[in-house]
VODO-799539 format. One record per residue: residue in one letter; x, y, z of N, C-alpha, C in turn; chain. Coordinates in pm, whole numbers. Example, Ala and Ser with C-alpha at 12.3 -4.5 7.8 and 13.67 -1.06 7.14 Angstrom:
BEGIN
+--------+--------+--------+--------+--------+--------+--------+--------+--------+--------+--------+
: residu :    n.x :    n.y :    n.z :   ca.x :   ca.y :   ca.z :    c.x :    c.y :    c.z : chaine :
+--------+--------+--------+--------+--------+--------+--------+--------+--------+--------+--------+
:      a :   1319 :   -569 :    780 :   1230 :   -450 :    780 :   1320 :   -330 :    780 :      A :
:      s :   1285 :   -225 :    708 :   1367 :   -106 :    714 :   1290 :      3 :    787 :      A :
+--------+--------+--------+--------+--------+--------+--------+--------+--------+--------+--------+
***
This chain:
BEGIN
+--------+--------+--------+--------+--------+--------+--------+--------+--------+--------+--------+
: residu :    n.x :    n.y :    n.z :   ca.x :   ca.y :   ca.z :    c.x :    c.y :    c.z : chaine :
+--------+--------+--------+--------+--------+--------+--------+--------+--------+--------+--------+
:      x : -12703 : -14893 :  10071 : -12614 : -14782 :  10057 : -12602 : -14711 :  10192 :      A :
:      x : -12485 : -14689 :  10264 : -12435 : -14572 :  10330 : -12481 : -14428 :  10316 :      A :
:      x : -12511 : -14343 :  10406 : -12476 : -14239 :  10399 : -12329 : -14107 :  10425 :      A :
:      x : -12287 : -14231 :  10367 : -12095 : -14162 :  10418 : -12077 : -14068 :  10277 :      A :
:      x : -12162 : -13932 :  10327 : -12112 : -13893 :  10191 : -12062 : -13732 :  10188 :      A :
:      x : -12023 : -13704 :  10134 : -11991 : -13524 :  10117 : -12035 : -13441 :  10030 :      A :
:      x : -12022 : -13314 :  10054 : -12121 : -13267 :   9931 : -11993 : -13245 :   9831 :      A :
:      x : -12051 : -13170 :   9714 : -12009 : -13171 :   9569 : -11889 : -13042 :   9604 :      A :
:      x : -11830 : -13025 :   9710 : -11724 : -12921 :   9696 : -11624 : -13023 :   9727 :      A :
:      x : -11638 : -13154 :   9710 : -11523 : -13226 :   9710 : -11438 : -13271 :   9560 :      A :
:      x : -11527 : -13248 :   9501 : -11491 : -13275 :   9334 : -11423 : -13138 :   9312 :      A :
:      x : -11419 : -13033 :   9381 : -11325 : -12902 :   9351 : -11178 : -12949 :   9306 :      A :
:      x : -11081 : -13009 :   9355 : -10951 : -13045 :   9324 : -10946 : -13131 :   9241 :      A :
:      x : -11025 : -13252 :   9215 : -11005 : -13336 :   9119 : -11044 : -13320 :   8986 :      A :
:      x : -11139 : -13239 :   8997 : -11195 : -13191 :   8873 : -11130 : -13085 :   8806 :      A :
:      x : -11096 : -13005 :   8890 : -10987 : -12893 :   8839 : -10882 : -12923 :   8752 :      A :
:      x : -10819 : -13061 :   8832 : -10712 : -13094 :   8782 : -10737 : -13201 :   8593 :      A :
:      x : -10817 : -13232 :   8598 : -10868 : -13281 :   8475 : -10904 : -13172 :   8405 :      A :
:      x : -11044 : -13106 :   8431 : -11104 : -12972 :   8370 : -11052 : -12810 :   8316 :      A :
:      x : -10941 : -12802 :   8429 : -10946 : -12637 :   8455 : -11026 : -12558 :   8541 :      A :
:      x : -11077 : -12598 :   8521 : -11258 : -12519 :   8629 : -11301 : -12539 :   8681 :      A :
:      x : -11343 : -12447 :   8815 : -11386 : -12467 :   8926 : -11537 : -12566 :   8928 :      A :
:      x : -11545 : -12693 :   8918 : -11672 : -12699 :   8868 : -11778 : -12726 :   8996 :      A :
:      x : -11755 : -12681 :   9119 : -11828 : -12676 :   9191 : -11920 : -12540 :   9162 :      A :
:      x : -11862 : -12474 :   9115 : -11973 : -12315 :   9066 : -12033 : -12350 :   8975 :      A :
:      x : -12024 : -12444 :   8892 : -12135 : -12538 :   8766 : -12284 : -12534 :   8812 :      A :
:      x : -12320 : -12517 :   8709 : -12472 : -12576 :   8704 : -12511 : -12710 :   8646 :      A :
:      x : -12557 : -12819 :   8679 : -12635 : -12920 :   8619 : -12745 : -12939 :   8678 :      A :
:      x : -12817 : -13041 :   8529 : -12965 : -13071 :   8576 : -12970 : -13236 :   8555 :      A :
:      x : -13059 : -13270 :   8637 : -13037 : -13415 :   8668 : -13145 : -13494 :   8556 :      A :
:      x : -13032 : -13589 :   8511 : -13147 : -13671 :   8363 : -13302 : -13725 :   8469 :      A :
:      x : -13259 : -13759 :   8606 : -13403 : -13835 :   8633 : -13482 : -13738 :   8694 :      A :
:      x : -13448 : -13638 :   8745 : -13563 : -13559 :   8852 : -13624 : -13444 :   8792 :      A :
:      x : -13470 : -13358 :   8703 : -13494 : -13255 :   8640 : -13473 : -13143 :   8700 :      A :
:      x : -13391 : -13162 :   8831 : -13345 : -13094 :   8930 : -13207 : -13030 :   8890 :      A :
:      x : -13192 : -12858 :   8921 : -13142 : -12779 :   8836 : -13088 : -12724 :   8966 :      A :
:      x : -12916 : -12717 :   8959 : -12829 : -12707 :   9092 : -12693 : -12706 :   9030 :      A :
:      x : -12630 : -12604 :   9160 : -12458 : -12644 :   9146 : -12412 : -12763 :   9197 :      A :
:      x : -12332 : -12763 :   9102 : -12269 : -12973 :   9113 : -12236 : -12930 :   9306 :      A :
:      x : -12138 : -12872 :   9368 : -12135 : -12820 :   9508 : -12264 : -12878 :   9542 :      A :
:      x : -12370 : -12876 :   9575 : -12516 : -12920 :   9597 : -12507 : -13075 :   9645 :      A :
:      x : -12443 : -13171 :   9513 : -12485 : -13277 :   9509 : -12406 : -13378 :   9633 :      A :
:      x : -12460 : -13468 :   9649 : -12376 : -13556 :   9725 : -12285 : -13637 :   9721 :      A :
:      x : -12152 : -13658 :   9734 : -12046 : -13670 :   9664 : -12005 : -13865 :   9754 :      A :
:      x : -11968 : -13944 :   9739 : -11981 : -14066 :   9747 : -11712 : -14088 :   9694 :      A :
:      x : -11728 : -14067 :   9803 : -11555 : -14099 :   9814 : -11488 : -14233 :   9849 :      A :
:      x : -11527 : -14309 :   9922 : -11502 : -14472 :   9933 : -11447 : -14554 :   9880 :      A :
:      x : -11408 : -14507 :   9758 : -11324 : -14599 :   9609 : -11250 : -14557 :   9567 :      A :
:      x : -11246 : -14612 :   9447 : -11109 : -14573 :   9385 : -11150 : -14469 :   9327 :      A :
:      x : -11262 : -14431 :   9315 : -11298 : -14286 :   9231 : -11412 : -14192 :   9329 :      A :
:      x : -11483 : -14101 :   9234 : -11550 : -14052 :   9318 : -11686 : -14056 :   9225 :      A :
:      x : -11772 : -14064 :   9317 : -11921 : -14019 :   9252 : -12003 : -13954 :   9313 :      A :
:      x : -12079 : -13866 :   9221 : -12174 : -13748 :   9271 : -12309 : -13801 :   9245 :      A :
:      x : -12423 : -13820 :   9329 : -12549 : -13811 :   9320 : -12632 : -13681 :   9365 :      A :
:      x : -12698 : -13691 :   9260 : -12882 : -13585 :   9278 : -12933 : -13581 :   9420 :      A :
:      x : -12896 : -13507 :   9487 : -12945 : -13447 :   9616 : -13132 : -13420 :   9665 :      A :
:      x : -13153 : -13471 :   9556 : -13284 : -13513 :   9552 : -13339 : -13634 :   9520 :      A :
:      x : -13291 : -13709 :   9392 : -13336 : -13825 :   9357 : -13196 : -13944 :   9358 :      A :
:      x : -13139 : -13903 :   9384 : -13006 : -13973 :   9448 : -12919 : -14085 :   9339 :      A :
:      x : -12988 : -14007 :   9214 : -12963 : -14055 :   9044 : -12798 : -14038 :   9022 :      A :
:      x : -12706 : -14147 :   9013 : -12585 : -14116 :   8990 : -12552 : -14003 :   8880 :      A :
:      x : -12510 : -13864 :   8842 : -12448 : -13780 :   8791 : -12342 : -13768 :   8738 :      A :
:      x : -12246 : -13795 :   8836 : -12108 : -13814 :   8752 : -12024 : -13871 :   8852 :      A :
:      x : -11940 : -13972 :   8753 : -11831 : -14033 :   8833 : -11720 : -14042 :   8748 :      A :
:      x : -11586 : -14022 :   8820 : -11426 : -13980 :   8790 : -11380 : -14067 :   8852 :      A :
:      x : -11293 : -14100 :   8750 : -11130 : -14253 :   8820 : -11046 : -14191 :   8778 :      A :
:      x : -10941 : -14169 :   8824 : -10775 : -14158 :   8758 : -10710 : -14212 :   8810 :      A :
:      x : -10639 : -14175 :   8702 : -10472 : -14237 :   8786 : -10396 : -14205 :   8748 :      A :
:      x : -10246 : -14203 :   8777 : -10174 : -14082 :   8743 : -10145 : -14038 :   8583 :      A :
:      x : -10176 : -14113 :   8497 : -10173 : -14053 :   8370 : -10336 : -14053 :   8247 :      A :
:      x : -10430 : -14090 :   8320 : -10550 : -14065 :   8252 : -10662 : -14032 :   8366 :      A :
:      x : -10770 : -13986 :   8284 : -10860 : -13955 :   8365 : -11019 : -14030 :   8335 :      A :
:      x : -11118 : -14059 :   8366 : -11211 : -14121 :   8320 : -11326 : -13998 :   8373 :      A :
:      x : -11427 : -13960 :   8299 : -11519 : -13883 :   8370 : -11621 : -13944 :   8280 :      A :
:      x : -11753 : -13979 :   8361 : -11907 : -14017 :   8316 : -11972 : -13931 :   8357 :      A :
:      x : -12038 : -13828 :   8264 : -12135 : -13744 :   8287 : -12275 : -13801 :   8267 :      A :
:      x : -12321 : -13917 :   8222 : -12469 : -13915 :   8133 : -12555 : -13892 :   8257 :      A :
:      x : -12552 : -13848 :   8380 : -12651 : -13855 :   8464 : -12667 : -13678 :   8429 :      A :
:      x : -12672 : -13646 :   8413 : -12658 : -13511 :   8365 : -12704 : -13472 :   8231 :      A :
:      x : -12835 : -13363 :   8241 : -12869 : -13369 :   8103 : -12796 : -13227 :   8006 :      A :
:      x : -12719 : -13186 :   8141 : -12585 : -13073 :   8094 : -12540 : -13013 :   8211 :      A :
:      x : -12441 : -12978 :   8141 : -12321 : -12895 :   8290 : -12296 : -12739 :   8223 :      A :
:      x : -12369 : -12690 :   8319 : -12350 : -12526 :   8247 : -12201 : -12438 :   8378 :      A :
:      x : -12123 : -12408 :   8301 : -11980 : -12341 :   8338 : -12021 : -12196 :   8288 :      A :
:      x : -11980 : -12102 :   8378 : -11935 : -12007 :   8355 : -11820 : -11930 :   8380 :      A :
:      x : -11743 : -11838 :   8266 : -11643 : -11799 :   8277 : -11620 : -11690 :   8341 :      A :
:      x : -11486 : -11632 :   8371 : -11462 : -11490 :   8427 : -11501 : -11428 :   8329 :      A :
+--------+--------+--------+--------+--------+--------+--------+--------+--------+--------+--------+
***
């Protein structure tokens, strides 16, 4: 693996556009480490056709997004939750 990566304020636009919400201000905790952070934090992996976020600690895939212009795919299970908060 590369280290060609960005952090988790790159999932701001794409996620928005699926979600609504800013989900870089999110909280998740990572299924393998147990490491408790804003998705912004994590290390974001752009190279493809989609994007994926790893654990900035245990480098445990988190979540990865494909679209295309009329669906969206999002895999959370690296994540043992995504805490959002509202205005």
């Amino acid at each position: 693996m590369t280290d060609m990566w960005t952090d988790g304020n790159a999932l701001a636009g794409p996620m928005q556009e699926v979600l609504s919400i800013d989900v870089t201000a999110a909280v998740g905790r990572c299924v393998a480490c147990g490491r408790t952070g804003p998705i912004a934090e994590t290390r974001v992996y752009d190279h493809a056709p989609g994007l994926v976020a790893r654990c900035p600690v245990c480098d445990q895939v988190l979540l990865r997004m494909v679209r295309c212009p009329r669906r969206a795919w999002l895999d959370l299970r690296g994540l043992t939750y995504l805490q959002v908060a509202f205005p």
